[in-house]
N, C-alpha and C positions, 0 to 999 in steps of 0.2 A: 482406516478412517478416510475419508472425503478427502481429495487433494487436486486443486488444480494443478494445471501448467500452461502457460500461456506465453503467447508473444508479444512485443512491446508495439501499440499500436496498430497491428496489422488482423486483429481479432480472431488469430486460428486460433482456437484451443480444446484442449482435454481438462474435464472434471472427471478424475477416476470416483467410483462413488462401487466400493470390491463390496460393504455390505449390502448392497441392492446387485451383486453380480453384474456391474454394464458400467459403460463409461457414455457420458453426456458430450456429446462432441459436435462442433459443427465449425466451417469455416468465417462464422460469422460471429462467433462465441456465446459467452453465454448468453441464457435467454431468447438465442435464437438456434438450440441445439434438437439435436434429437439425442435417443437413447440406442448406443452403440453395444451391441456383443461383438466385443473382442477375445475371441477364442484363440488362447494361445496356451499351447503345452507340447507334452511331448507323447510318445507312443510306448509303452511298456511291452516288455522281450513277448507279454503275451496278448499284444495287443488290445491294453485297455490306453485308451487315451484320458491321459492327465492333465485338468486347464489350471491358469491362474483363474483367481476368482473377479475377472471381467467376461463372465457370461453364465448365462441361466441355466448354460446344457453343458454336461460331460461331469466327472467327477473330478473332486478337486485333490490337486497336488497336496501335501499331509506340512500341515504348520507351516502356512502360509505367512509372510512377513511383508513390511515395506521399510524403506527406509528414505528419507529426503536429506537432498542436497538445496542449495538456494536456487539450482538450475535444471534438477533433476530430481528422478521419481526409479526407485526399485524397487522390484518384488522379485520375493523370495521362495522356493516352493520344494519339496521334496519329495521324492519315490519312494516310497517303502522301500517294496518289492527289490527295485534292480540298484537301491543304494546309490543314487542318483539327487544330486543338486540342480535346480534348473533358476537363473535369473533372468532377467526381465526389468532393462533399463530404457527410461524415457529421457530425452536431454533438450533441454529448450535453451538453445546457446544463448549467453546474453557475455556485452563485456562493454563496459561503460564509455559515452560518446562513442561509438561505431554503430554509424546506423544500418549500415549493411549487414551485420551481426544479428540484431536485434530485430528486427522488423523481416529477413526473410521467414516468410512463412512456412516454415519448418520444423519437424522434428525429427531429430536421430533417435534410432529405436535399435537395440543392443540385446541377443538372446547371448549366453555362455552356460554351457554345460560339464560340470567340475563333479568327480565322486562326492559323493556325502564322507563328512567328517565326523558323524555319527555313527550310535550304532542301535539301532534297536533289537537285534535278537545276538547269542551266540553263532550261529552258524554263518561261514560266510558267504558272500552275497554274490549269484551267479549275475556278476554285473557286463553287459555288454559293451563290449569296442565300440559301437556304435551305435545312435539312435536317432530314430525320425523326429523331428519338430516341424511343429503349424504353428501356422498366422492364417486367422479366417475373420472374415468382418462378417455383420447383417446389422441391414440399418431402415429403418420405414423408410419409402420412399425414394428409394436409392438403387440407380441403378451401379452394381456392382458386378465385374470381371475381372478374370484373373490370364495372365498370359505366359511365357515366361520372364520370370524374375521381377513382372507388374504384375500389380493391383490398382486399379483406374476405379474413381467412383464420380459417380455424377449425380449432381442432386440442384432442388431448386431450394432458396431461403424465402420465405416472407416475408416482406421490410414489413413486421408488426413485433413491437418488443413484445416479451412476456412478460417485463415487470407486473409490479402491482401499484395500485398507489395507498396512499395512508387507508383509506374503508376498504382496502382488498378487492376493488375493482380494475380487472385488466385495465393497463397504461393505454392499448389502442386494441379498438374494440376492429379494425380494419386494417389491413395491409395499408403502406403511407406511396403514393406515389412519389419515383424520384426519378427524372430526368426519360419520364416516359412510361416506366417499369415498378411493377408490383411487389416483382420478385428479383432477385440477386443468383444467377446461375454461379454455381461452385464445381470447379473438377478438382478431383483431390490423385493422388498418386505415393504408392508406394514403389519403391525399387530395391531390389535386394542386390545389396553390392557383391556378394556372394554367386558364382556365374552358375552356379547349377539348382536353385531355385526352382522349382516346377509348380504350373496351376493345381492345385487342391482346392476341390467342390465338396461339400455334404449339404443336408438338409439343415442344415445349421449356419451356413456361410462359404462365404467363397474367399478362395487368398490362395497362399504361396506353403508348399513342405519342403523339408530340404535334411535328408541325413547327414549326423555330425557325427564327427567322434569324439567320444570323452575325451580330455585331458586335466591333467591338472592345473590348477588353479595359476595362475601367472603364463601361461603357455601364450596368452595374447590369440589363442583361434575365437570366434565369434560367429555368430549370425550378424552382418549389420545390414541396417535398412535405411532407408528414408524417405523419408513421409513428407509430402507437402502438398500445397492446396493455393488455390488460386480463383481469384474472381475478375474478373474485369469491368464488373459494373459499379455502378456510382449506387452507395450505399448512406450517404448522408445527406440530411438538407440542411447548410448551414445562412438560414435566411435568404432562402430562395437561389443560393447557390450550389448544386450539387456536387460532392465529394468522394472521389474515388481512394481507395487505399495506399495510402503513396507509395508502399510497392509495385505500384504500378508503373513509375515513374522509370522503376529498376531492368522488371520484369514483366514482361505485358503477356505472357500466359501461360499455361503450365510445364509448358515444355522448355523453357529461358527457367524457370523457378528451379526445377529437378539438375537441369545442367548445371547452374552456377553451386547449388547445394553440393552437386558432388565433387566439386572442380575444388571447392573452397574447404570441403568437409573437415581437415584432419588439421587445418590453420583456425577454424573456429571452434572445432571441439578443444584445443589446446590453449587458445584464449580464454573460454569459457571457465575450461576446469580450473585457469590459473586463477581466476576470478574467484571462482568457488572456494579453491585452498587458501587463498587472502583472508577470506572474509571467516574461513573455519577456524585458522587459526590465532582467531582477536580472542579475549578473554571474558567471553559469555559463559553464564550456566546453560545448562542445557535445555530450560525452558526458553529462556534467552532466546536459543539460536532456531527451536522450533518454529516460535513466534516470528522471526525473522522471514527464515523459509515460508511461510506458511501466508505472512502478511503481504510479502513481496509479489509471490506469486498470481495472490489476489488482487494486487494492485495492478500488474499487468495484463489481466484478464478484463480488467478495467478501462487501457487505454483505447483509444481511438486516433488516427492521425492519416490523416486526408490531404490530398490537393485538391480545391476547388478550382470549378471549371471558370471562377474570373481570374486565377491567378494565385490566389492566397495559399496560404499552408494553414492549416485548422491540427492543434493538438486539444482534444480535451479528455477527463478521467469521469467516465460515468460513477454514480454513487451506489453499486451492488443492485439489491430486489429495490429499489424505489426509482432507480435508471434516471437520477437528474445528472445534467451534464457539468463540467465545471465547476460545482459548490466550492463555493469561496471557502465556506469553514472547514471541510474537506479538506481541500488542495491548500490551507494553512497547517492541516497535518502533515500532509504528505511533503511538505517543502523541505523537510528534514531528507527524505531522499531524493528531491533535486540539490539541494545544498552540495550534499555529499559526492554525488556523480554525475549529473547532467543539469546545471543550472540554465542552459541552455530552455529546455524544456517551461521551467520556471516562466524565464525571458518572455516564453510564446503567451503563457496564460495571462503574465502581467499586461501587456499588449492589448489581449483579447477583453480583457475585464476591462479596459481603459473604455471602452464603446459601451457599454453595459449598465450606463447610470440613470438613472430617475432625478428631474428637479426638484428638490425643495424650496417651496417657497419663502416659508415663513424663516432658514435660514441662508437663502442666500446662496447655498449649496446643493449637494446630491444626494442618495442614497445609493449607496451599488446594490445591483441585482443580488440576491444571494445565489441563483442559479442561470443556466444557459439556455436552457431547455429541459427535454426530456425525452427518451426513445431512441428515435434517430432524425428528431427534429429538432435543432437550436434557433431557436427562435425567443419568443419571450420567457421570463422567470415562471418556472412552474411553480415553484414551493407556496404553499397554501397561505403567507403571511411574508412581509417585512423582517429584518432585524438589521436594522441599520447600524445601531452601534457596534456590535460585533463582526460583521463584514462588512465596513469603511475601516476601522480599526485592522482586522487581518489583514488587508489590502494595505496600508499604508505598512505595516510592521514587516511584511515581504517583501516591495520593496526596496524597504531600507535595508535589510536583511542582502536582497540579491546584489545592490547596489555596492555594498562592502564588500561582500563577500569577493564578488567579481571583479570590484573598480569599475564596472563599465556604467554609464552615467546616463545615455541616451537614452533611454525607458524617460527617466527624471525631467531631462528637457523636452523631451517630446509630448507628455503628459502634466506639466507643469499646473496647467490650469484645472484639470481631472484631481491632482493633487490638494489644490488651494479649495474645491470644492467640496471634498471629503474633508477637510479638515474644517471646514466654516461648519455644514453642520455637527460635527462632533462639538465645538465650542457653542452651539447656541444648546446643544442637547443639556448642559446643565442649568437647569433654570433658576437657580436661586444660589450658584455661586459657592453652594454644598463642597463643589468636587465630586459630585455624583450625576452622573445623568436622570434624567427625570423621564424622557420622551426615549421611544425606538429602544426598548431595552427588551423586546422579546428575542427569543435565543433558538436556537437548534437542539436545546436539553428538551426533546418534546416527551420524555418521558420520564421529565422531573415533576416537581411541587413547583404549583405556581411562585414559592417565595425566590425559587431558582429559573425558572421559565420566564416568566413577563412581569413580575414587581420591576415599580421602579425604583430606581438608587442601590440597585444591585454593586457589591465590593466587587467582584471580579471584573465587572465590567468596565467600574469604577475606576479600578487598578490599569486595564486596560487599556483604556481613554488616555490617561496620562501616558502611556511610554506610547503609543498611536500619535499623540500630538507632537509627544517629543519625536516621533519620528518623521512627521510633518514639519516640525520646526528645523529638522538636520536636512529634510531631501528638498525645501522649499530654500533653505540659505545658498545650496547648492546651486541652482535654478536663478537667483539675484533678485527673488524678493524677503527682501529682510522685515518689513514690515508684519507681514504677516507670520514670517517666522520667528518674530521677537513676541510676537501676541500668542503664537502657540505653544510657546517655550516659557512665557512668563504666567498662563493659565496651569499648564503642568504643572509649574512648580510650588506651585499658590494651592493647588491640588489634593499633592501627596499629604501634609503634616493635617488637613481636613478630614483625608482617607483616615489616615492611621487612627486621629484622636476621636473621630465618631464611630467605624468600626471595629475598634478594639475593644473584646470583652474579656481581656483578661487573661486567657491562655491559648485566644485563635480570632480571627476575623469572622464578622456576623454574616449571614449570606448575603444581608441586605438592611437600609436602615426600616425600611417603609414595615411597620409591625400591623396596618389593620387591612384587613379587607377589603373594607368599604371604599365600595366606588371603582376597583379594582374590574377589569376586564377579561374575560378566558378569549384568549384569542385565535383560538382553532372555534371556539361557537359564538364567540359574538356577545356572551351573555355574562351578567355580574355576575361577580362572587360572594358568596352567603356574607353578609356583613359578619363582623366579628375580628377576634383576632388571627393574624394572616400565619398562619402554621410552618413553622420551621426556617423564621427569619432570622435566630439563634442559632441554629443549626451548625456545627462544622462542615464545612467542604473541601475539597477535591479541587476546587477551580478557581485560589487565589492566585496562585501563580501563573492563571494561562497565559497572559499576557506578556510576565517575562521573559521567556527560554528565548524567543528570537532576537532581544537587543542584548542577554546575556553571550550569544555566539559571535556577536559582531563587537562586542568589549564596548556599550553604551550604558553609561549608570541612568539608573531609575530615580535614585533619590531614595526609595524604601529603604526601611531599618532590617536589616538583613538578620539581625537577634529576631525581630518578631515574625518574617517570613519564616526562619527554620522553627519558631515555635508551633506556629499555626502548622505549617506542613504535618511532621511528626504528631503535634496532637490530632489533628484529622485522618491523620491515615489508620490511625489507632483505634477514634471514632466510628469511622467509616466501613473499616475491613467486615467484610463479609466472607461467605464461601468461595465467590469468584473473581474476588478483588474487591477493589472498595467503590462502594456507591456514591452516588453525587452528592450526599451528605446525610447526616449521621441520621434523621428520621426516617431515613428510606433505607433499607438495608437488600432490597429487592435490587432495582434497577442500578445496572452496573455498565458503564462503557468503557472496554479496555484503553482505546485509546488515548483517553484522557487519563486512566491510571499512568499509560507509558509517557503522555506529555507531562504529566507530574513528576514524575520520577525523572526524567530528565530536567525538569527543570530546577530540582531539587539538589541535583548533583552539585547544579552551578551556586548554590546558595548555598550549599556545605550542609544541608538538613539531615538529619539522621536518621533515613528510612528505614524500616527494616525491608529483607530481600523477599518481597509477594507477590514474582509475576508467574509463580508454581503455579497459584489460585486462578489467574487467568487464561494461564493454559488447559488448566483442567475446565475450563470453559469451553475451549478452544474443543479437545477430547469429546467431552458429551456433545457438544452441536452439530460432530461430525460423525458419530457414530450411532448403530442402531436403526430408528427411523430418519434421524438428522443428515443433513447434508444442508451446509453453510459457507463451506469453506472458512475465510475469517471471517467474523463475525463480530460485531460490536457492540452485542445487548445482551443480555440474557432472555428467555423465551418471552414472545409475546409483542416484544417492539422489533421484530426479525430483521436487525441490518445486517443481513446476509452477503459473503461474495465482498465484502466492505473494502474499497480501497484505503482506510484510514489505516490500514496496518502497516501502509508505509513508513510510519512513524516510529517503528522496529528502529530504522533505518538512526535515531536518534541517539541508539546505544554506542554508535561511531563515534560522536561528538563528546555526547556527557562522559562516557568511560574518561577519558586523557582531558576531561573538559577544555576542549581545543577552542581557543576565540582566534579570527581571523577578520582581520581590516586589512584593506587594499588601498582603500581610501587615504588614510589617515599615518602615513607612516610606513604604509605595509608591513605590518604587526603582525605576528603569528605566536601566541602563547600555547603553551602546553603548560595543563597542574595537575596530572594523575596520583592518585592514592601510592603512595610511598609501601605501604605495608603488606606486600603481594606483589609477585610475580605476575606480570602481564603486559603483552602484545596489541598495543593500539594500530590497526592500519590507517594511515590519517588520507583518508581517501580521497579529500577537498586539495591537495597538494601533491597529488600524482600527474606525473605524466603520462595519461593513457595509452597515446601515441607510441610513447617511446617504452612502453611496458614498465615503468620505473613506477614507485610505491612506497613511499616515505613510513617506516615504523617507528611507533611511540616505543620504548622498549622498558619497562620498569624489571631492573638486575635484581637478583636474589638478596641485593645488600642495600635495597633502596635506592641507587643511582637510577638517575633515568638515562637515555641515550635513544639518539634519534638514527635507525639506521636507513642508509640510502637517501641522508636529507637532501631536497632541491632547493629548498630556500632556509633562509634562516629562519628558525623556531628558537623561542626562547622558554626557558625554564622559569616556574613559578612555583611560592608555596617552597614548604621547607625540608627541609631532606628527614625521613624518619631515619626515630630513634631507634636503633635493634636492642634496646634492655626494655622497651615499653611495648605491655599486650596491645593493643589495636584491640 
């Protein structure tokens, strides 16, 4: 199936895509790739050449396989004939806070050649001592040589995304001028560490052969290579300031990139893997851990991260095939994997959104942008509409969220007033004192029912607002204005018992109070809606809770009656379930976004709800988008709303937290709770309490007998919840 790998920031990356035979690859990533044959195999005793299936020519190796790691990509492939195993590993070192890690633009590339441990006929197998292997590239437009033990490519990019936007009209119809230049010169480089390497040409590509000899399996011989790539031009406009790749900062061209690669290679492949074996051995299913792999890597395929030529440092996360920069509601999924490993990262976007607001008049306040840009230009919000309430809301609930998490304050004081402005209008947005907003309630579900899209007095929003203010009312007391945080603390909570008793119907939250039509506005055309009554304002949903999970991790009560959040959850997930998970609410059984299933589910954890285990169904989402004619990598819709390539899958990343349901204040006591399920064996890495640096990694540990135990703790964790019983089924 379809599988990136990418780097953090520095945009080199591979989309392998084995059923179209080719790999999508450019040093500027996706959407600004081309389509690669990578011809790699080996030569059989009678000289037929056997490829993996990254190329359109040669016959392919017999049961072909892949397998993923969170850092890494393998294929698998075998020889009939000469009884012959051939692998094929890609590795995109990554290991948390270490930017030099992360961001050179490289990848280690890994052939090994083992007997087959099969058998497919009686007679045995005239298997040779030794065999030829290729590595051969062809790429449009690319000039490509081979020398000994290089492969040098040179090519030029177009600063024109390919995105699409919502009517599937290319993003830029023209190359963007940046700092002079149309285009972005790329030289890329492979080296085979291996010293007897020689050029190999066919009419199919050009690269590197090199006879091995078999060994068994554990012998440690290999092909190894490495692959990297370099730009030195300014590849972003971040409002008139252009941005180069901050590897540049490190490495200023290709020949510093290659050196430090190999200088450093066997210290961060050995980082890397330890990262990889962490994270394997936490207590996922195996959809679980797909989705992880699969969301992560897409979400780095996503980064961007620049020095601009006045000075600044620019991080942001484009949004997949619609290519907006920054999305607030986005980068409130993905905060689940800055929480956990690089809140630093976080730090930059909270910063950057702080300059990003629109005034409102009529309250006194702001709006934040929902976006940054689009392409490779940040400048104004592309997104086709407003929704105010929902990102002023994710913006203040983050954070409050980094704020705790971290203890560090300066975000707070520094944006005080950015703060008291998002929160003035969030408090004019309820106009009649409901507890419900009334104004700015259109959303990012653009492929819900208007009763979930832009009705107003929408519950989830509703539910929102309040823990948004109370987050406003904690980062504003901080800051030393109590005034306004005694007023946004004391509308919250005047709020909640309006929430519960207007939208409670009895065994779930309504989507919404507003039941007609009329008068109502479609806010993608501008035009009413058919008078009548307003369709699926009863509805179960998927999205009462999005608002909790982030004051649940920082241990902030809401004030919600926690009986009737585990009721709604569970009856809606019940509702809801479809083929690929559950839809945004029970009349719609079409339109499914994973992510908000995984933001559910986490957030249910923390409310003790009683889901049943259905991220099998979103994986097999996951499966078909990427196989066939599909190629999506993750994905976060089902066909037709194509959020393809989707950085929301960072939100995998949430399975750290909810599993041992880990809350952490730094703030307040510096508190660290742990309350993991008692009734099962299982391995929490509590990754928010590691010492990177020092290679050290705090385990949640639940014993065969229910004990918990924290191994290698650096600070004190405390135990919550109550020790199970072993004479009671679970």
């Amino acid at each position: 199936m379809t599988w990136p790998l990418a780097r953090l920031g520095s945009r080199f990356s591979l989309l392998f895509e084995p059923h179209y035979r080719r790999v999508m690859h450019s040093g500027l990533g996706r959407f600004y790739d081309e389509p690669l044959e990578l011809s790699v195999g080996l030569v059989e005793p009678d000289g037929t050449e056997r490829v993996m299936p990254l190329t359109p020519h040669g016959d392919l190796l017999y049961a072909c396989e892949q397998f993923d790691r969170i850092n890494s990509l393998t294929f698998r492939g075998y020889s009939e004939s000469a009884g012959l195993r051939l692998e094929l590993n890609f590795h995109a070192p990554f290991y948390p806070q270490s930017d030099k890690v992360c961001i050179l633009p490289i990848f280690f590339v890994e052939m090994r050649l083992t007997p087959a441990k099969v058998r497919w006929r009686s007679q045995p197998y005239d298997r040779p001592e030794r065999v030829r292997l290729f590595f051969r590239m062809s790429r449009p437009k690319t000039n490509i040589t081979a020398e000994s033990r290089t492969i040098n490519l040179s090519y030029d990019v177009p600063l024109q995304s390919g995105t699409r936007t919502e009517d599937d009209d290319q993003v830029d119809s023209e190359p963007h001028e940046i700092n002079g230049r149309t285009h972005a010169h790329v030289e890329e480089r492979l080296y085979s560490l291996n010293p007897d390497a020689v050029p190999d040409e066919t009419e199919h590509g050009c690269g590197l052969t090199l006879e091995m000899p078999v060994t068994e399996e554990g012998s440690g011989l290999k092909w190894r290579l490495v692959w990297a790539a370099h730009t030195p031009d300014h590849v972003l406009d971040v409002r008139g300031a252009a941005g180069q790749l901050r590897y540049q900062q490190y490495w200023d061209d290709i020949d510093s990139v290659m050196a430090y690669a190999i200088e450093q290679r066997d210290d961060f492949l050995g980082h890397s893997r330890r990262f990889e074996k962490l994270l394997e051995q936490a207590t996922l299913r195996r959809s679980q851990w797909h989705l992880l792999a699969l969301g992560f890597q897409s979400f780095l395929s996503n980064t961007i991260w620049c020095n601009l030529d006045d000075g600044r440092e620019w991080f942001s996360v484009t949004d997949g095939t619609r290519g907006y920069h920054a999305s607030v509601d986005v980068q409130y999924n993905a905060s689940l994997l800055y929480l956990n490993i690089w809140p630093r990262l976080l730090k930059l976007l909270l910063g950057q959104w702080a300059d990003r607001a629109k005034a409102h008049e009529a309250s006194g306040g702001a709006i934040l942008d929902h976006d940054a840009g689009r392409g490779l230009t940040v400048g104004e919000s592309a997104y086709p509409h407003d929704m105010p309430v929902e990102v002023n809301a994710d913006y203040l609930l983050m954070l409050q969220a980094y704020a705790h998490w971290t203890g560090d304050l300066s975000l707070i004081h520094e944006h005080v007033e950015f703060i008291r402005r998002l929160a003035a209008y969030l408090l004019w947005t309820d106009q009649d004192g409901s507890g419900f907003p009334s104004n700015g309630t259109a959303n990012t579900i653009d492929d819900g029912p208007p009763a979930l899209q832009f009705a107003p007095k929408q519950t989830y929003l509703a539910i929102k607002r309040v823990t948004a203010l109370q987050a406003a009312a904690d980062l504003l007391r901080r800051a030393g204005d109590d005034a306004t945080a005694e007023r946004c603390r004391d509308t919250a909570a005047a709020a909640v018992p309006r929430i519960e008793k207007a939208a409670w119907l009895g065994d779930h939250y309504a989507v919404c109070l507003e039941r007609d039509a009329t008068g109502l506005t479609d806010v993608w055309t501008g035009r009413p809606l058919p008078p009548g009554k307003l369709a699926g304002w009863d509805d179960y949903s998927i999205y009462t809770a999005n608002g909790l999970l982030l004051p649940a991790l920082v241990g902030q009560p809401t004030g919600f009656d926690s009986a009737l959040l585990q009721e709604d959850l569970a009856n809606a997930q019940r509702e809801t379930l479809s083929r690929y998970g559950c839809a945004h609410c029970s009349s719609d059984d079409f339109n499914v976004r994973v992510s908000q299933n995984l933001w559910r589910d986490h957030a249910a954890r923390f409310v003790e709800a009683p889901l049943s285990h259905e991220e099998g169904r979103v994986w097999d989402l996951q499966v078909f988008s990427n196989s066939g004619t599909e190629s999506f990598a993750f994905i976060d819709t089902y066909i037709g709303n194509e959020l393809g390539f989707c950085a929301r899958g960072a939100a995998t990343f949430g399975y750290f937290l909810a599993g041992p349901r880990l809350v952490l204040d730094r703030l307040d006591g510096e508190c660290t709770f742990v309350n993991p399920d008692r009734y099962r064996h299982q391995r929490w890495p509590l990754l928010p309490l590691a010492d990177w640096a020092a290679g050290k990694i705090p385990i949640c540990v639940v014993n065969y007998d229910g004990t918990v135990t924290i191994e290698g703790e650096l600070e004190d964790v405390t135990l919550r919840g109550e020790p199970h019983d072993p004479d009671v089924i679970a």
